[in-house]
C-alpha positions in Angstrom: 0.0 0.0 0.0 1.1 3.7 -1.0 2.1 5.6 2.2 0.4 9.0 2.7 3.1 11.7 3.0 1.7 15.0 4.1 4.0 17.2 2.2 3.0 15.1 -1.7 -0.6 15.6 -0.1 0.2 19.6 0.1 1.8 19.7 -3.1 -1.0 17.7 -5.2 -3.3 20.4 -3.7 -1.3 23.4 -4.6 -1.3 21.9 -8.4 -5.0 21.4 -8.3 -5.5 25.0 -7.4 -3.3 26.6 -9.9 -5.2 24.6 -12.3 -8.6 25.2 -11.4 -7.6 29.4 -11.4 -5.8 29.2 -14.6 -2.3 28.7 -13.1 -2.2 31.5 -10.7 -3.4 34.1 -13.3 -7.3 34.3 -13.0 -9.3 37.6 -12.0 -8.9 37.7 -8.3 -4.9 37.8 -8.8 -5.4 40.7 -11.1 -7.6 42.5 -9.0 -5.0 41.7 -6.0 -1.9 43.1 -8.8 0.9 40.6 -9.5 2.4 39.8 -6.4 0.8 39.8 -2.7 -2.3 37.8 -1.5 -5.4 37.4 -3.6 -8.1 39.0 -1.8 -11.7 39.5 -2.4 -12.1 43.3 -3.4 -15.3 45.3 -4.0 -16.4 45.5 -7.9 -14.8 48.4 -9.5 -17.1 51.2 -11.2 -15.6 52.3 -14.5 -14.1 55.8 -13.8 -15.3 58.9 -15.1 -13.0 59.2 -18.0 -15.2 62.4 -19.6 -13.2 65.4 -20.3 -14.2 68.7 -18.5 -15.9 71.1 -20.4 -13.7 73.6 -22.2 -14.3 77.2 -20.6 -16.8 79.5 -22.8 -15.0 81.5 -25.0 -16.9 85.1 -25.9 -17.1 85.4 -29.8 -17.1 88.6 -31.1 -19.2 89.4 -34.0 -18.7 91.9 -36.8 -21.9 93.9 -36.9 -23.2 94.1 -40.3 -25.7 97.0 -40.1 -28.1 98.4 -43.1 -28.4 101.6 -43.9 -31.8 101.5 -42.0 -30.6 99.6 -38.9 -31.6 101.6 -35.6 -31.1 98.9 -33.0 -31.2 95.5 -31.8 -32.3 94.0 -28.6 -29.7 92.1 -27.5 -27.2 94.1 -28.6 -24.2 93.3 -30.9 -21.8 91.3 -29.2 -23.4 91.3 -25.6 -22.7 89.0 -23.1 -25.8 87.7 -21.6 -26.6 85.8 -17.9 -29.7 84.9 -19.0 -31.0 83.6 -22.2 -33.8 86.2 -23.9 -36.6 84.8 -25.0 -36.8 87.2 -28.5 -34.3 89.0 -30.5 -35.9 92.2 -31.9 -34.6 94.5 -34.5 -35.2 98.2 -34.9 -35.4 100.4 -38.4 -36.1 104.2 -39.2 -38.3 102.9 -42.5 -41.4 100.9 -41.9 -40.8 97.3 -42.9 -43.3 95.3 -45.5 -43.8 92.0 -45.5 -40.9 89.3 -46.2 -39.1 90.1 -43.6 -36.9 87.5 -41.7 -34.7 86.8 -38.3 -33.1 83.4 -38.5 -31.0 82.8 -35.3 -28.1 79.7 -35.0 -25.9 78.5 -32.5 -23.1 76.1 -33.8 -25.1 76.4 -37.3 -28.3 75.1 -35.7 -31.6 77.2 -35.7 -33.0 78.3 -32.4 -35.6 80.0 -33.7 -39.4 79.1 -32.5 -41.4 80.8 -33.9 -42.4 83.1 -37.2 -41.1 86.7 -37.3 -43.7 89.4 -35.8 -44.0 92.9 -37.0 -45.0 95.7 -34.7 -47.6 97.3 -35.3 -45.8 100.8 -36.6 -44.0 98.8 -38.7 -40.8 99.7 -37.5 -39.5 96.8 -35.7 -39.4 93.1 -35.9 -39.1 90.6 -32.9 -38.5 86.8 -33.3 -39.1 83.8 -30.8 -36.0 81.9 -29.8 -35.1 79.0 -27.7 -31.0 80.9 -26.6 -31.4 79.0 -22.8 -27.8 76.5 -23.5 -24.3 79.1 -22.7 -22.7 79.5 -26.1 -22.6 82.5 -29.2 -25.3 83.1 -31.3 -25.2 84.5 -34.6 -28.8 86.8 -36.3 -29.0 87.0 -39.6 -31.8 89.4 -41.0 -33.5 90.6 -44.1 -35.8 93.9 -43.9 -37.7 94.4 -46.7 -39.5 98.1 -46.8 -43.0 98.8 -48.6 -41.0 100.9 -51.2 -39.4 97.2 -52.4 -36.1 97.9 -51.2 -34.8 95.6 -48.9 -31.7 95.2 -46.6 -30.0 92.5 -45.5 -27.5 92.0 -42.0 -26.0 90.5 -39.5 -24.9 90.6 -35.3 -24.5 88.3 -32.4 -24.8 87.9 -28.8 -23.1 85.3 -26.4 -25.1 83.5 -23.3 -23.2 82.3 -20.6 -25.8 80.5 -18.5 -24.0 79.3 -14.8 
């Protein structure tokens, strides 16, 4: 009969172990790093790996005004706190109809709504949606009962906190 030696015993375990985790490799060893003992740890959360955002950078707009141009509310290159709800545009002929606002920020239109003219025909206000921090850019067409027309162009920046 084979006699039982305690240390062939110990060793014969050892092997069986190595096999069963992959010879010493397997997950827990990672997790424990290459050397040291293998201990149970807590499951790791993937860490944020997302970028900060980049600080807001102001643009400043060249302000294309038209001969008729009085005003505009918000102003050429103000820097706004809040986002407006309209941008409205101010002339010193009274404006006919055809008349546009188209308002972008990173190309895409934030406009909501149709351009309004006031009643004394003098200014025109349009609906926009200016509520995320970045530069907008108006463009604008007046046309004038007498069939001239006038085209331009401004900005304003929101910084929302």
């Amino acid at each position: 009969m084979i006699k039982r030696c305690p240390a062939a015993l110990l060793l014969v375990a050892m092997l069986c172990m190595a096999v069963v985790q992959g010879c010493g490799g397997g997950d827990r060893a990672e997790k424990a790093g290459k050397s040291g003992p293998v201990v149970d740890l807590p499951e790791e959360t993937s860490p944020d790996t997302s970028l900060p955002a980049p600080p807001f950078v102001q643009e400043q707009f060249v302000n294309r005004r038209t001969i008729n141009f009085v005003s505009s509310e918000p102003p050429n290159n103000a820097l706004l706190t809040a986002p407006p709800g309209y941008v409205t545009i101010r002339f010193s002929k009274g404006l006919g109809a055809g008349c546009f606002i188209n308002v972008k920020r990173e190309g895409f239109e934030v406009t909501t709504g149709p351009v309004a003219i006031a009643s004394d025909n003098l200014s025109m206000t349009v609906p926009v949606a200016a509520g995320v921090t970045g530069n907008y850019k108006v463009t604008y067409a007046a046309y004038f009962f007498s069939g001239y027309y006038e085209e331009g162009s401004f900005g304003f920046s929101v910084n929302v906190q």
